[in-house]
Every structure is written in C-alpha cells, then in structure tokens.
N, C-alpha and C positions, 0 to 999 in steps of 0.2 A: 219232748216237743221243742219245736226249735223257735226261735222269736225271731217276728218278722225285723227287716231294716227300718230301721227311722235315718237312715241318708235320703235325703230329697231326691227326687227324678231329676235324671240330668237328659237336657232335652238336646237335640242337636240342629235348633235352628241359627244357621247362619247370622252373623253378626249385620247390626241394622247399618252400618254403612257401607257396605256391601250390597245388601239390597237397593240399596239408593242410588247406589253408582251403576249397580246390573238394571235399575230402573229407568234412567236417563238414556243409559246404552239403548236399550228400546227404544224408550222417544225417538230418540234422535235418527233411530235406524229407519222406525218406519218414517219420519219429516222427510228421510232421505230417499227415500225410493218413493214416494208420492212425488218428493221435487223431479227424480230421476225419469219418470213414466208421464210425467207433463211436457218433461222437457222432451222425449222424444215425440209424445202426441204433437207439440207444439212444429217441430222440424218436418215429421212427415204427414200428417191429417190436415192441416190448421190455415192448409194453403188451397184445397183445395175449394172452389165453388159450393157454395149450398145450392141445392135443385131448387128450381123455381117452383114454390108450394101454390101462386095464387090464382084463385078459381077460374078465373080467364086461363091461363096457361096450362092448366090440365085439362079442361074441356077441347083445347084446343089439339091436347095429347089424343085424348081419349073419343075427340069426333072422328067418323066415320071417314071414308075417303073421298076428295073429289067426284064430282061426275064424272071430269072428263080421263080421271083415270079409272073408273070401273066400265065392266065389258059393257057393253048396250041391253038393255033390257028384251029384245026381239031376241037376241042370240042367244045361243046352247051352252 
C-alpha cells in the first residue's frame, strides 16, 4: 500500500503584485473610455437644441389646424 504525500498543495495563483498592477490597468482602462465616449457625446450631441417640453408649446404642437386652412364645412 503506497503512503499518501505530505508535500503541501502547491497552488498557482499569480503573485499579488501582479494582480494589483492588472487591477489599476482596469481602473484606468474603463476612467478611459468613460472620458473617451463623453468626450465624443460632448463634440457631437451636446450642441444640439433640447425640444421645447413646456405645455404651452406642445399643445400648441398638438392643436388642430387653423380654420382658414381646413376645407369648409358645406364641401365634400
């Protein structure tokens, strides 16, 4: 019968400055492309008009047409 090892498990997790340094790398990767995708929103969205939301101006969207541009009531 054969006798188990008593050598301890040898594990193969990367060394911890390593993780730390592959940690940062992230941070910084995603700070970078949040900066990067602002700054293009910021160049091409950022300039444009917001629609005019207030209740006067959209009733005013959303009212019917003129009189004198609908057909006449007597006609087909």
């Amino acid at each position: 019968m054969s006798m188990p090892s008593t050598e301890p498990a040898t594990t193969v997790d990367p060394p911890r400055p390593l993780l730390r340094r592959l940690g940062r790398e992230l941070v910084w990767l995603v700070v970078a492309k949040i900066a990067v995708i602002s700054l293009i929103w910021w160049v091409v969205a950022s300039h444009y008009d917001r629609p005019d939301t207030r209740p006067a101006a959209i009733e005013q969207l959303l009212a019917p047409a003129s009189s004198s541009s609908s057909p006449q009531a007597g006609s087909p």
